[in-house]
TIKOLMI-931630 format. One line per field, with one value per atom (N, C-alpha, C): atom name; z negated, x, y negated; residue number from 1. Coordinates in steps of 0.02 Angstrom, whole numbers. Last residue first. Layout:
N
a <- CA	... $
Z <- Z	... $
X <- X	... $
Y <- Y	... $
k <- NUM	... $
//
This chain:
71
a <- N	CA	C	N	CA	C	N	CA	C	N	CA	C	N	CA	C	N	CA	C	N	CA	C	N	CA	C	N	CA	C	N	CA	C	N	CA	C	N	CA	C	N	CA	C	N	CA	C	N	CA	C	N	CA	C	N	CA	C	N	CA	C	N	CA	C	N	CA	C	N	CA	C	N	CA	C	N	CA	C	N	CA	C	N	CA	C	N	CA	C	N	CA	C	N	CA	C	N	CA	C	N	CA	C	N	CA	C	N	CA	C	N	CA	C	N	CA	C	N	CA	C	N	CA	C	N	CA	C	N	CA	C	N	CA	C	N	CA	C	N	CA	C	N	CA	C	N	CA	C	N	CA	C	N	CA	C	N	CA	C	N	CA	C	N	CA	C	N	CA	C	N	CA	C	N	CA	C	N	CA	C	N	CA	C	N	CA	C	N	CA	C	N	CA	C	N	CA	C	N	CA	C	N	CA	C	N	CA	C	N	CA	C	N	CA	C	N	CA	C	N	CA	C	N	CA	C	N	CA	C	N	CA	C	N	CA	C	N	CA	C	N	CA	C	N	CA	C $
Z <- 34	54	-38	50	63	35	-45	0	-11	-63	-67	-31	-133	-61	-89	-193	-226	-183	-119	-125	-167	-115	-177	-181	-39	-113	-160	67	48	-9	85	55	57	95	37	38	240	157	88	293	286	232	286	270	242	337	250	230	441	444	360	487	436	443	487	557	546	374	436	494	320	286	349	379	400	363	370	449	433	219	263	338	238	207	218	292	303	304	289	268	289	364	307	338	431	362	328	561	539	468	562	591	580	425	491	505	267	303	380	190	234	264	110	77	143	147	166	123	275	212	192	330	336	277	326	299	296	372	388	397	287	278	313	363	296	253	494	479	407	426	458	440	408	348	387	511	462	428	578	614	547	493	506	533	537	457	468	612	632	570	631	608	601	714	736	701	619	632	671	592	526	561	683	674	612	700	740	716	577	555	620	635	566	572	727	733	676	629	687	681	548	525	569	667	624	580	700	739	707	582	616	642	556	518	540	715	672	608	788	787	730	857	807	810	1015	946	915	1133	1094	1036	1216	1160	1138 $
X <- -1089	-1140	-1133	-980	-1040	-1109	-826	-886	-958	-666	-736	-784	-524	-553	-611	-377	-474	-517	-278	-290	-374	-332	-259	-273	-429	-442	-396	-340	-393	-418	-298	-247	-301	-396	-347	-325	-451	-495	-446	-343	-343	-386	-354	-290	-292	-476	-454	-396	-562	-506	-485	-720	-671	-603	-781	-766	-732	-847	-886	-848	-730	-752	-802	-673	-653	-685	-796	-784	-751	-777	-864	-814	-672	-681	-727	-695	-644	-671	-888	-814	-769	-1030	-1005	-906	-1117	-1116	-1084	-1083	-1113	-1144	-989	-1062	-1101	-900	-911	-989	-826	-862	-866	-674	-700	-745	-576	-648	-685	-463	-478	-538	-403	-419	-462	-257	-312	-326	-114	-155	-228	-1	-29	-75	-31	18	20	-141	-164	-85	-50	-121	-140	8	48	-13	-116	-67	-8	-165	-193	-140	-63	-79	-122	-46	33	-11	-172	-155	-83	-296	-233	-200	-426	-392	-310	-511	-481	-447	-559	-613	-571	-439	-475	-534	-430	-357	-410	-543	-520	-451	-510	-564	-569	-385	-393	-433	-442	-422	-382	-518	-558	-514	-419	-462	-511	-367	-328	-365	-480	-439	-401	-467	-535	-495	-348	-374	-416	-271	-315	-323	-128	-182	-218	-27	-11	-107	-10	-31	-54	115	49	23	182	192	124 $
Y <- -442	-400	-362	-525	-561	-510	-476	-476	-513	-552	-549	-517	-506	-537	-519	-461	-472	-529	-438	-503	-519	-278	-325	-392	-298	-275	-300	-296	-366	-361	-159	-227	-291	-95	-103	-150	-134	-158	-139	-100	-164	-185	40	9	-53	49	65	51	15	6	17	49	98	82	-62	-47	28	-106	-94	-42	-140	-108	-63	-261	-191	-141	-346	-336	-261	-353	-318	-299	-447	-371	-351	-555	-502	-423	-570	-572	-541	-635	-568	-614	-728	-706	-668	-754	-687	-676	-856	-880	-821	-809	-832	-841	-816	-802	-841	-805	-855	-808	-751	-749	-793	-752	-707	-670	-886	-869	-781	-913	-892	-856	-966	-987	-980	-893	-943	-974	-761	-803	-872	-705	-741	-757	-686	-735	-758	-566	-618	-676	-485	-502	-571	-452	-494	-529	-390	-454	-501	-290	-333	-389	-217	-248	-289	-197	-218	-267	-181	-142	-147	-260	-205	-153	-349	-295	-277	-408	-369	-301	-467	-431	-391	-564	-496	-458	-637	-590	-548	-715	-649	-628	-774	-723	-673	-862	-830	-761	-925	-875	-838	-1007	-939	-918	-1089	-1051	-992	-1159	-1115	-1082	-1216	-1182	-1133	-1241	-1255	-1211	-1204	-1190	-1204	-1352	-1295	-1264	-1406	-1445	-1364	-1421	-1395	-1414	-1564	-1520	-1492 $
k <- 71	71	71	70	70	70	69	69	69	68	68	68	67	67	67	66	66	66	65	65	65	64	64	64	63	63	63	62	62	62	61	61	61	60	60	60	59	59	59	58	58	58	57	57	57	56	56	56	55	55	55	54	54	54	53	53	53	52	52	52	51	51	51	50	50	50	49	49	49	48	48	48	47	47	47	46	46	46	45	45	45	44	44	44	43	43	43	42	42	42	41	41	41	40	40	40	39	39	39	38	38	38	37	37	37	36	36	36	35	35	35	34	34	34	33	33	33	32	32	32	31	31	31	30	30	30	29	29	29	28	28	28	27	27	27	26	26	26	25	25	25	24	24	24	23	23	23	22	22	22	21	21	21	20	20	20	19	19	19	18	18	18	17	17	17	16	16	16	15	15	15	14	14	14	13	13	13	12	12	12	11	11	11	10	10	10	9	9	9	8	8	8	7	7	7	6	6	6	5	5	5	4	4	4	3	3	3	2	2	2	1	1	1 $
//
């Protein structure tokens, strides 16, 4: 049997679903439990990643969740 994915693990790939731009995938992810003030080994946040990347969909809706930036 697999063993379910970690915390780390699902905020990893939130913060690629964030820097792609890919708002259903965030949003699924920060329903299972990724957080979406969690910095990475980078220092910056969700929200820096799409802010950076011009995903505006997704820095809206991390704005609703009043998500944080590092920067």
């Amino acid at each position: 049997m697999d063993e379910p994915p970690s915390p780390d693990e699902i905020s990893s790939v939130f913060r690629g679903a964030c820097h792609g731009g890919h708002l259903r995938t965030a949003q699924y992810l920060h329903g299972r439990g990724a957080g979406p003030d969690r910095c990475g080994y980078d220092g910056v946040t969700p929200l820096d990643i799409a802010r950076a990347r011009g995903a505006d969909d997704v820095v809206r809706w991390l704005r609703g969740l009043d998500a944080l930036s590092a920067r």
